[in-house]
mmCIF entry with sequence, helices, sheets and N, C-alpha, C, O atoms, coordinates in Angstrom:
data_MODEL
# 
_entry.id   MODEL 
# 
_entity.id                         1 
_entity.type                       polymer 
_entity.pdbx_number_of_molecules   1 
# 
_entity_poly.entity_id                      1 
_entity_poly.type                           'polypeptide(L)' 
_entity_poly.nstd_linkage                   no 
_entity_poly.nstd_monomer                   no 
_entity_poly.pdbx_seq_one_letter_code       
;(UNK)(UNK)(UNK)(UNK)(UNK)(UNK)(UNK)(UNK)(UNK)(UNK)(UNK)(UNK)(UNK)(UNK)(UNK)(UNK)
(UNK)(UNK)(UNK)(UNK)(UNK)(UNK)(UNK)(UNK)(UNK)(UNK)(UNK)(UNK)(UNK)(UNK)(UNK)(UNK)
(UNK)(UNK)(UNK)(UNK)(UNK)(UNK)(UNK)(UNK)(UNK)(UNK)(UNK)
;
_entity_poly.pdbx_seq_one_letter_code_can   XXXXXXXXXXXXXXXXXXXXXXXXXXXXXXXXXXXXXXXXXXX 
_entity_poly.pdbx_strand_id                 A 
# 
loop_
_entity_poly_seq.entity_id 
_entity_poly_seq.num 
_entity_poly_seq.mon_id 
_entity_poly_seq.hetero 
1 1  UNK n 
1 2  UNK n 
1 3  UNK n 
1 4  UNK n 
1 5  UNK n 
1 6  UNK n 
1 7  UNK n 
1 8  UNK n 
1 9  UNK n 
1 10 UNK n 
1 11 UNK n 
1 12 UNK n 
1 13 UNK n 
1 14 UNK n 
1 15 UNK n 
1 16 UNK n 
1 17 UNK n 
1 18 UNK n 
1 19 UNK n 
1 20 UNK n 
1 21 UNK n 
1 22 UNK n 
1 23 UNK n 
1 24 UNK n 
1 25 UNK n 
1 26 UNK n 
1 27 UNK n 
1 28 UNK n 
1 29 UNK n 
1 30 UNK n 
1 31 UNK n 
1 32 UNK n 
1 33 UNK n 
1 34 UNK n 
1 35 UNK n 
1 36 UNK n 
1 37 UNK n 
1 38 UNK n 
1 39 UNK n 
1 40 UNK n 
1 41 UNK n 
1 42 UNK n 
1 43 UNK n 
# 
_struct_asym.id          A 
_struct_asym.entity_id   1 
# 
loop_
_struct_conf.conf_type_id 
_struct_conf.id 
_struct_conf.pdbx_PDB_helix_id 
_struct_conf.beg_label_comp_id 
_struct_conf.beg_label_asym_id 
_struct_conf.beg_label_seq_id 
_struct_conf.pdbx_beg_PDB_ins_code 
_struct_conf.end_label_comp_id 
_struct_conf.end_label_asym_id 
_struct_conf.end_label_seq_id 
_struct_conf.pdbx_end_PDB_ins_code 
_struct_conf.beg_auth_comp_id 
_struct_conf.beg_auth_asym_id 
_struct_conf.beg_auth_seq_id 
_struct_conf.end_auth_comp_id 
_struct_conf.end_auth_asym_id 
_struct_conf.end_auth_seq_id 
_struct_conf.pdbx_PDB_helix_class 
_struct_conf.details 
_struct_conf.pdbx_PDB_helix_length 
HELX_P HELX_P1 AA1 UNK A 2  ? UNK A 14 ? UNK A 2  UNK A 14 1 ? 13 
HELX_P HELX_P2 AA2 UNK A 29 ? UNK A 42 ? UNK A 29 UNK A 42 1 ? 14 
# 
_struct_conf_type.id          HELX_P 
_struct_conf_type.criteria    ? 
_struct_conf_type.reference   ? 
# 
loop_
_atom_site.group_PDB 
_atom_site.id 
_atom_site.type_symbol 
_atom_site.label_atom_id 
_atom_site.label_alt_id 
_atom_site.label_comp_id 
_atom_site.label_asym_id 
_atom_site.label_entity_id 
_atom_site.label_seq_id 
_atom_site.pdbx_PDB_ins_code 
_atom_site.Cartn_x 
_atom_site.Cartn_y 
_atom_site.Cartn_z 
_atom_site.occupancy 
_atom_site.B_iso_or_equiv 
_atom_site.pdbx_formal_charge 
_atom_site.auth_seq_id 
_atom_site.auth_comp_id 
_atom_site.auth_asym_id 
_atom_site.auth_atom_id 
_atom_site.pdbx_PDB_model_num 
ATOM 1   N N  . UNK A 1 1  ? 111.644 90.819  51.961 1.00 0.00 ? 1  UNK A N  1 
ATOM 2   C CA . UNK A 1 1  ? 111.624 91.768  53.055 1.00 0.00 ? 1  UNK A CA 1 
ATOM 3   C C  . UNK A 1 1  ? 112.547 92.950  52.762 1.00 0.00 ? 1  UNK A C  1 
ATOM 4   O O  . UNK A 1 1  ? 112.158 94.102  52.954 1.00 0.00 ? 1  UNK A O  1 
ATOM 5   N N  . UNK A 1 2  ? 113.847 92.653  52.269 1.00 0.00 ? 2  UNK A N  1 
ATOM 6   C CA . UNK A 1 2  ? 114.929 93.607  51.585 1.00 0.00 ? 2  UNK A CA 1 
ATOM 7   C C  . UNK A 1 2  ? 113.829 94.939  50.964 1.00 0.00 ? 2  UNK A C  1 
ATOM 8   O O  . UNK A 1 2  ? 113.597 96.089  51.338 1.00 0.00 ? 2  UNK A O  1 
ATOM 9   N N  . UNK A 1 3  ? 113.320 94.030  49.788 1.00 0.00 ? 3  UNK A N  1 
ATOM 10  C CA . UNK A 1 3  ? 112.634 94.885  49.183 1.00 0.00 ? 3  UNK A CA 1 
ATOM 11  C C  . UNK A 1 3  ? 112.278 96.073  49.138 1.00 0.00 ? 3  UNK A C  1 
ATOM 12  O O  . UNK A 1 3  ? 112.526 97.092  48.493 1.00 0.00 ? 3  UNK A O  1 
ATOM 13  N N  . UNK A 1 4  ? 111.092 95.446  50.668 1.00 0.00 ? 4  UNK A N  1 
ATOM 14  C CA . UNK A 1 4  ? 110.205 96.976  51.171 1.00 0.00 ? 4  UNK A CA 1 
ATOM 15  C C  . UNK A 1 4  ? 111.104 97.543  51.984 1.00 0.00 ? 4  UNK A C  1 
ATOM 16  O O  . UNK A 1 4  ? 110.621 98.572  52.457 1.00 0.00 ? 4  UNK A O  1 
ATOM 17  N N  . UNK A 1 5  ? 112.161 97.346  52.351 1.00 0.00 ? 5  UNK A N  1 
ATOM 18  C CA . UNK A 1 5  ? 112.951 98.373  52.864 1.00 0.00 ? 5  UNK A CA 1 
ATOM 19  C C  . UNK A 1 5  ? 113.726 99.305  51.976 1.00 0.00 ? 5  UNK A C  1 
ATOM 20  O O  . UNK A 1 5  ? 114.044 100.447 52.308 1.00 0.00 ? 5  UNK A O  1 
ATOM 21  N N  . UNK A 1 6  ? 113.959 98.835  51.019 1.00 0.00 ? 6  UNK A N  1 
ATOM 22  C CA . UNK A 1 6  ? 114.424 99.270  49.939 1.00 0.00 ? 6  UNK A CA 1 
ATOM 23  C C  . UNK A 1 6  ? 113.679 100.542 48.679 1.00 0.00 ? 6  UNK A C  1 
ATOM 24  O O  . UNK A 1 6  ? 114.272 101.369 47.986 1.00 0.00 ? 6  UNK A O  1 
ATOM 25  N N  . UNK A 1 7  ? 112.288 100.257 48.781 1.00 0.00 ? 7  UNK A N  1 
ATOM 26  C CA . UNK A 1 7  ? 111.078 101.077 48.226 1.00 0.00 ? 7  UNK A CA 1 
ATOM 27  C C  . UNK A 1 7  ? 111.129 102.450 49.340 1.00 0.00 ? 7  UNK A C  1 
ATOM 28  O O  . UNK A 1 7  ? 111.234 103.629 49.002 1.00 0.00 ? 7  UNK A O  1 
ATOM 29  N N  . UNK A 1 8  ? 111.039 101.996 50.534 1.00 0.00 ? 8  UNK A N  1 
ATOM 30  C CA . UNK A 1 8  ? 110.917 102.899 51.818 1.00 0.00 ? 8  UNK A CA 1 
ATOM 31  C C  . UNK A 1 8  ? 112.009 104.356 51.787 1.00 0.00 ? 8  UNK A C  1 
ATOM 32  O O  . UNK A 1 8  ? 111.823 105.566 51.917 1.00 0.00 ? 8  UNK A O  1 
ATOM 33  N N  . UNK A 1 9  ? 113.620 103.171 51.456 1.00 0.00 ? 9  UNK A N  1 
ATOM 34  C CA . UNK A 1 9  ? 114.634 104.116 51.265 1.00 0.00 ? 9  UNK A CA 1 
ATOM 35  C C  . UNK A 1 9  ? 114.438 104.882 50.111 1.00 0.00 ? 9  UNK A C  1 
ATOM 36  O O  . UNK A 1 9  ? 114.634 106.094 50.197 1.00 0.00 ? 9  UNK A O  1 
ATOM 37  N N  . UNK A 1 10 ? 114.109 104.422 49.107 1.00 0.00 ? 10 UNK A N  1 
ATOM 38  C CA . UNK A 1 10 ? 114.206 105.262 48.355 1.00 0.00 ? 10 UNK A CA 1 
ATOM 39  C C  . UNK A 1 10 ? 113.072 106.306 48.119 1.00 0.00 ? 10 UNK A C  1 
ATOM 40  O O  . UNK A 1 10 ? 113.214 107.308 47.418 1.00 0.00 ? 10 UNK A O  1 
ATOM 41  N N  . UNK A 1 11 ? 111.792 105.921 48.860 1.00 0.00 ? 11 UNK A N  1 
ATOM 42  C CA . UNK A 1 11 ? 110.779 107.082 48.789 1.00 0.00 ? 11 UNK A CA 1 
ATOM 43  C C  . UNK A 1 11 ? 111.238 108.173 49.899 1.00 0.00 ? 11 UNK A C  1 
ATOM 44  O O  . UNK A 1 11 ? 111.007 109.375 49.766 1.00 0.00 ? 11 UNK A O  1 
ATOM 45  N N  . UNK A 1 12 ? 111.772 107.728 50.774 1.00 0.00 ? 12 UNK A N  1 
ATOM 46  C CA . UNK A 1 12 ? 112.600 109.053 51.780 1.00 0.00 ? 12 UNK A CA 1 
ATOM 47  C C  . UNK A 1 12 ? 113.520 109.480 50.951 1.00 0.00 ? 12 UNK A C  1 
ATOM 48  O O  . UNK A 1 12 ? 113.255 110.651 50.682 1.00 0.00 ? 12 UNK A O  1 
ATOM 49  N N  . UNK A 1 13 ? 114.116 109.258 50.609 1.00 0.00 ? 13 UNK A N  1 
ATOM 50  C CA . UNK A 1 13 ? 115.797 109.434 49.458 1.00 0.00 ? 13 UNK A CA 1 
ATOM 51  C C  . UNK A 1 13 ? 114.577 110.757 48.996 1.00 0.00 ? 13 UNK A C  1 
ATOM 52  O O  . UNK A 1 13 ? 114.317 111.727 49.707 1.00 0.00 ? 13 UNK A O  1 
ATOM 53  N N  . UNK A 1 14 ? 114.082 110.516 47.893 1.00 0.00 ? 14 UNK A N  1 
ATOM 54  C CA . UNK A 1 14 ? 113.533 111.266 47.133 1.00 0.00 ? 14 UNK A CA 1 
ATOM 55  C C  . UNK A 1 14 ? 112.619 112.723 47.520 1.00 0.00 ? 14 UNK A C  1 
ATOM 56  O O  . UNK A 1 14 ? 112.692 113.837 47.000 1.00 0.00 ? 14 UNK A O  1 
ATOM 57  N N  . UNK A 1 15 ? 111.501 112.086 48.956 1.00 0.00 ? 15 UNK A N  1 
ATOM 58  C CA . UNK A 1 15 ? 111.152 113.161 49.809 1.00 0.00 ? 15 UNK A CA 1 
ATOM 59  C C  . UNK A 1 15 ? 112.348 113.704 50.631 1.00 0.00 ? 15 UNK A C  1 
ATOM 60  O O  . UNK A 1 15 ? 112.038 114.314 51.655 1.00 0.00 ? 15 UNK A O  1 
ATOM 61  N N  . UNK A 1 16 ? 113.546 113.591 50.370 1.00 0.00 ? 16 UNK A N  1 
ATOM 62  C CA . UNK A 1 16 ? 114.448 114.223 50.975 1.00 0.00 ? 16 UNK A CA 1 
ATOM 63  C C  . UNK A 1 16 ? 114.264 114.099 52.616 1.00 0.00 ? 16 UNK A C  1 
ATOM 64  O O  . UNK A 1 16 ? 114.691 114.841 53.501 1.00 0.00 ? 16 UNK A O  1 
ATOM 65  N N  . UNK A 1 17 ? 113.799 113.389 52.666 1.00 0.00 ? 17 UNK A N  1 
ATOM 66  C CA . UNK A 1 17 ? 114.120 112.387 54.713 1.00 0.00 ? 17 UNK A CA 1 
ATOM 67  C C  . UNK A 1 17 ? 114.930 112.128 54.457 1.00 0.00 ? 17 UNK A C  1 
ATOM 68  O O  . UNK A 1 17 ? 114.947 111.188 53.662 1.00 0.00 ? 17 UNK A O  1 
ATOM 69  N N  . UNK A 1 18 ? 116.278 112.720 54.894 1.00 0.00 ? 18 UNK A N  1 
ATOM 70  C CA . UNK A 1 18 ? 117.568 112.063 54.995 1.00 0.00 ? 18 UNK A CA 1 
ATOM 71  C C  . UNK A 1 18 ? 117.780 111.396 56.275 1.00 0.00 ? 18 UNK A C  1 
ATOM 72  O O  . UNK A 1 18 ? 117.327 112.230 57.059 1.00 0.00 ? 18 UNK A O  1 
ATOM 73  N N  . UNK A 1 19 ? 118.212 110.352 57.015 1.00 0.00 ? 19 UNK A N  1 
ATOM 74  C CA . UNK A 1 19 ? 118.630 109.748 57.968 1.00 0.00 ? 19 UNK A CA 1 
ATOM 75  C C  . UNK A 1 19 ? 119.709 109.760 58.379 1.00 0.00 ? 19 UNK A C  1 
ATOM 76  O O  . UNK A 1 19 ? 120.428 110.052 57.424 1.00 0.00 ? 19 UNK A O  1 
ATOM 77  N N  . UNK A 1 20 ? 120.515 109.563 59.574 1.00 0.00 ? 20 UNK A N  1 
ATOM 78  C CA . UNK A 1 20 ? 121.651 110.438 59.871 1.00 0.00 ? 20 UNK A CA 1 
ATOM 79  C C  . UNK A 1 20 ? 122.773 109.064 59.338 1.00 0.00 ? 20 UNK A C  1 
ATOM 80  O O  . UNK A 1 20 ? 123.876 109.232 58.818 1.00 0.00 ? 20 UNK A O  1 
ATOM 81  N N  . UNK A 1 21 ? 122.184 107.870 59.611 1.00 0.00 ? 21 UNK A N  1 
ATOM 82  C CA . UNK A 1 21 ? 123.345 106.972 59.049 1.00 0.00 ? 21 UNK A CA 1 
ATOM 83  C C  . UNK A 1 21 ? 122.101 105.623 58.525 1.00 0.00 ? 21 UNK A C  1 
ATOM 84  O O  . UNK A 1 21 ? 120.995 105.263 58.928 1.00 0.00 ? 21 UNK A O  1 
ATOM 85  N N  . UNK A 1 22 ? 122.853 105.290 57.652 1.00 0.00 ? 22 UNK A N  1 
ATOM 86  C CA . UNK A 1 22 ? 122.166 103.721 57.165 1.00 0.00 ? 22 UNK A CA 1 
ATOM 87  C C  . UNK A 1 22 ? 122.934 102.660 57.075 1.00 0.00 ? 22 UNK A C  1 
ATOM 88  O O  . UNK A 1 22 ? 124.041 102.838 56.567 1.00 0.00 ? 22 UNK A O  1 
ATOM 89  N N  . UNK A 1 23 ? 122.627 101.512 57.460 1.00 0.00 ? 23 UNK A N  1 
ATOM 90  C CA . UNK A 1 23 ? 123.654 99.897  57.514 1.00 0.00 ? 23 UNK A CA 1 
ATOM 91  C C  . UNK A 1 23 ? 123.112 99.016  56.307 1.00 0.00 ? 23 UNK A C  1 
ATOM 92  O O  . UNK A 1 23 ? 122.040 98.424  56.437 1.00 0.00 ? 23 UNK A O  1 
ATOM 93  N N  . UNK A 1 24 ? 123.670 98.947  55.416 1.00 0.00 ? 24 UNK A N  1 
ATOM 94  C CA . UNK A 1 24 ? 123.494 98.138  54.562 1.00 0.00 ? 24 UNK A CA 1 
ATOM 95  C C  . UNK A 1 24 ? 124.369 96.741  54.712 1.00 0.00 ? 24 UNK A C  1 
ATOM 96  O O  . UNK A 1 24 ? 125.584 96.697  54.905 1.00 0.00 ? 24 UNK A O  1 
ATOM 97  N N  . UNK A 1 25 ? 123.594 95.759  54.597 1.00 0.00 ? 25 UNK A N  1 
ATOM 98  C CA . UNK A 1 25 ? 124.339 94.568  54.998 1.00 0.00 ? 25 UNK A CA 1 
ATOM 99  C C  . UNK A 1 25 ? 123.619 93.062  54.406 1.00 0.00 ? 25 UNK A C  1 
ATOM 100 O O  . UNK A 1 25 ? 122.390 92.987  54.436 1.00 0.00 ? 25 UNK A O  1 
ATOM 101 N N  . UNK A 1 26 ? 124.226 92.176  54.007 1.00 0.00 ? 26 UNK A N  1 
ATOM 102 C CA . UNK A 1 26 ? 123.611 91.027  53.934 1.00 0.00 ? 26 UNK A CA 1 
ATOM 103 C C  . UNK A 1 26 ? 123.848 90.261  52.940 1.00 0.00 ? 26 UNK A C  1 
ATOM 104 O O  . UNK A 1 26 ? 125.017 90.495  52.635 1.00 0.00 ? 26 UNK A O  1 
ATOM 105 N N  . UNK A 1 27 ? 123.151 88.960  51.788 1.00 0.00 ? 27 UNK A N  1 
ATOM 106 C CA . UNK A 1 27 ? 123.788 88.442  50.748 1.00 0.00 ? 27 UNK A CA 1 
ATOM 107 C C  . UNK A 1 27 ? 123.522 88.834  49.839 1.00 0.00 ? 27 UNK A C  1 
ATOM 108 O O  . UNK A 1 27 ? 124.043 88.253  48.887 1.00 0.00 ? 27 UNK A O  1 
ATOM 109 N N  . UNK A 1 28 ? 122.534 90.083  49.478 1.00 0.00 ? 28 UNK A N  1 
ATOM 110 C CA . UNK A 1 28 ? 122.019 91.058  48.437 1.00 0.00 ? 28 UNK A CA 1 
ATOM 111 C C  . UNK A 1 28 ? 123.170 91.642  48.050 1.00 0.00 ? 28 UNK A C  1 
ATOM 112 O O  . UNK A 1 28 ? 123.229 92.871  48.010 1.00 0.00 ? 28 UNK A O  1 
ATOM 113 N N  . UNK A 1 29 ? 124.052 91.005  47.772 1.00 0.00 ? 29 UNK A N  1 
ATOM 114 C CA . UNK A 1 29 ? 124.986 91.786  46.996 1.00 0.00 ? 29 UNK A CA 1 
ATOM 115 C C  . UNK A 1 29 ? 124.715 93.301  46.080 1.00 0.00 ? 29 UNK A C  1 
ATOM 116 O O  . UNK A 1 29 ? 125.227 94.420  46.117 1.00 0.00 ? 29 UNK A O  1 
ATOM 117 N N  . UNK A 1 30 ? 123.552 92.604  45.209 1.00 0.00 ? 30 UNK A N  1 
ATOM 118 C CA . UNK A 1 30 ? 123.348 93.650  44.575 1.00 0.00 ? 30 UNK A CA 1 
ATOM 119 C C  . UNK A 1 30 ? 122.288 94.806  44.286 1.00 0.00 ? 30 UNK A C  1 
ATOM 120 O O  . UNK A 1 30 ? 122.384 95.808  43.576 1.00 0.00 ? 30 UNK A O  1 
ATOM 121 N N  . UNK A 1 31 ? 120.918 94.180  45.320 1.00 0.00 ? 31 UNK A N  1 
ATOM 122 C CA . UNK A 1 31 ? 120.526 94.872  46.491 1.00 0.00 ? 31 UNK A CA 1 
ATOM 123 C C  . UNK A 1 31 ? 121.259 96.203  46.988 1.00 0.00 ? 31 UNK A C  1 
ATOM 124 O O  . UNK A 1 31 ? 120.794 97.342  46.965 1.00 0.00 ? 31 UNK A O  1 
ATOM 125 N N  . UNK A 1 32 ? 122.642 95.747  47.489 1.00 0.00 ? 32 UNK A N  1 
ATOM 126 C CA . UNK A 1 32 ? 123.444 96.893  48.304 1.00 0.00 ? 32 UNK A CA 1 
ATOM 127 C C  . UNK A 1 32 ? 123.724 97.614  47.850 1.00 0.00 ? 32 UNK A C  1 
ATOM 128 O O  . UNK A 1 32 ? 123.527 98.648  48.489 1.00 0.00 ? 32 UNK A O  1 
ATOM 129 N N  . UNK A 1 33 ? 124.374 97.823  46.492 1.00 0.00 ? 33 UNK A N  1 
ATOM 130 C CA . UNK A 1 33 ? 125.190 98.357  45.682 1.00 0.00 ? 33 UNK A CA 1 
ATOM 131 C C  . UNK A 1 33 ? 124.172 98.917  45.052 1.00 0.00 ? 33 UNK A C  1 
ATOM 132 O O  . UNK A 1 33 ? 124.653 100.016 44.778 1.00 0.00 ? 33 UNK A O  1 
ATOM 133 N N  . UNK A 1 34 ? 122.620 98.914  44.450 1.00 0.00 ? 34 UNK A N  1 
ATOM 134 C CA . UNK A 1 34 ? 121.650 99.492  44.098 1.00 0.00 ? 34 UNK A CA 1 
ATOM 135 C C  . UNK A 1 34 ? 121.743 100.688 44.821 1.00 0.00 ? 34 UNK A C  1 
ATOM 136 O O  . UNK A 1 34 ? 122.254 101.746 44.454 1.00 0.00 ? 34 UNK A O  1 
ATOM 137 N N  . UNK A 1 35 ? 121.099 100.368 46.081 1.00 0.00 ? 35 UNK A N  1 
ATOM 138 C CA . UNK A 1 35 ? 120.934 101.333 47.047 1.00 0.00 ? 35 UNK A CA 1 
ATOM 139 C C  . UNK A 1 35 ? 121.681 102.511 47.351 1.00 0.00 ? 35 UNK A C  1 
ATOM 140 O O  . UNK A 1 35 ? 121.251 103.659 47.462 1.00 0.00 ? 35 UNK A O  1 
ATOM 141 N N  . UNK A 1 36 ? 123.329 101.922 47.523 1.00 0.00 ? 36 UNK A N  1 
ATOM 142 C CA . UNK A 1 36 ? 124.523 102.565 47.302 1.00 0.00 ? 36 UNK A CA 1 
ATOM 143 C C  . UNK A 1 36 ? 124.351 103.830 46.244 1.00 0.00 ? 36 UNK A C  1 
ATOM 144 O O  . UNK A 1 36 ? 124.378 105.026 46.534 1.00 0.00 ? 36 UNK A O  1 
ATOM 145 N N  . UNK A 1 37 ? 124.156 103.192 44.846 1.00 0.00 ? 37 UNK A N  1 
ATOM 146 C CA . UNK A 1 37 ? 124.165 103.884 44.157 1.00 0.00 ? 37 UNK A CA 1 
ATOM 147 C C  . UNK A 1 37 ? 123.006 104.974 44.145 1.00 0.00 ? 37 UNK A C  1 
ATOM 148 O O  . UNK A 1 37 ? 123.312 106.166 44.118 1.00 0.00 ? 37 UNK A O  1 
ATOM 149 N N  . UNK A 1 38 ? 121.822 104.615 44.162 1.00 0.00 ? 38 UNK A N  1 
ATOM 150 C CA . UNK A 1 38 ? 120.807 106.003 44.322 1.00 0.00 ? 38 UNK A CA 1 
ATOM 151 C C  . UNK A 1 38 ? 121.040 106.787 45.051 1.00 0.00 ? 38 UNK A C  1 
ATOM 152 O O  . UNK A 1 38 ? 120.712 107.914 44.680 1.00 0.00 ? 38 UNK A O  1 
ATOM 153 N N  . UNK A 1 39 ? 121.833 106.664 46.719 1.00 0.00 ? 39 UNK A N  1 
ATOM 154 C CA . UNK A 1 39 ? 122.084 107.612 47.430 1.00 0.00 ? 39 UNK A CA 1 
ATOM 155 C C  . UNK A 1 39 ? 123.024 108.413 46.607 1.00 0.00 ? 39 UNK A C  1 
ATOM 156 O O  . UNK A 1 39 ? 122.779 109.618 46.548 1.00 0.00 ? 39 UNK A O  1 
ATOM 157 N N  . UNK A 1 40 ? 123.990 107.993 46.002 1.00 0.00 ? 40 UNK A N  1 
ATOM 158 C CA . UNK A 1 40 ? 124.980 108.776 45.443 1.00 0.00 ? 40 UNK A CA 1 
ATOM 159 C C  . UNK A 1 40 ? 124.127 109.943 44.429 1.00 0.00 ? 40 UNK A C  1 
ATOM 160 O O  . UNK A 1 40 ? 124.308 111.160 44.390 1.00 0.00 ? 40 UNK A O  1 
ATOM 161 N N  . UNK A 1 41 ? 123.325 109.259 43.787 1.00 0.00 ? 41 UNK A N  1 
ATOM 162 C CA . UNK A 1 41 ? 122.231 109.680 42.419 1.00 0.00 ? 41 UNK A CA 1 
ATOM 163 C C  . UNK A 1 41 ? 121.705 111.090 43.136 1.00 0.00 ? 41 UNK A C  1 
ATOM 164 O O  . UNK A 1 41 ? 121.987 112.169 42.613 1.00 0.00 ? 41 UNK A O  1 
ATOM 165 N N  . UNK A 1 42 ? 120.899 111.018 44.403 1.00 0.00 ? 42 UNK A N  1 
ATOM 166 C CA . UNK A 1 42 ? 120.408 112.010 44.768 1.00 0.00 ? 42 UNK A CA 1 
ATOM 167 C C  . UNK A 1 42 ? 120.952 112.738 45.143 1.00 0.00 ? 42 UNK A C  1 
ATOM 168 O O  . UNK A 1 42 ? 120.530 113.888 45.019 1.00 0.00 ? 42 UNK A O  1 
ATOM 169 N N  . UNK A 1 43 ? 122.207 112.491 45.818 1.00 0.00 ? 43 UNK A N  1 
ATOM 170 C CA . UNK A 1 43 ? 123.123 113.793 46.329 1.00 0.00 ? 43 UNK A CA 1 
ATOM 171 C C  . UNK A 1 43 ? 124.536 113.641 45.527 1.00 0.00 ? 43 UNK A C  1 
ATOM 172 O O  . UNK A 1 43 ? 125.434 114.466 45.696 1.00 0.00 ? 43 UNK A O  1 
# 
């Protein structure tokens, strides 16, 4: 389920849909820290 939330973020990330805040949370450790990092990547 992570996943497709994760595909989602990053196809907005990229179409530049920025969202005003995002909660990353859970035992995806590294999941999080992915995510983490592309936001950084794009901006």
């Amino acid at each position: 389920m992570f996943l497709t939330y994760k595909k989602k973020i990053l196809q907005d990330l990229k179409n530049k849909k920025i969202k005003p805040i995002y909660f990353f949370m859970g035992e995806e450790r590294y999941l999080i820290e992915n995510l983490s990092n592309s936001i950084e990547f794009f901006f």
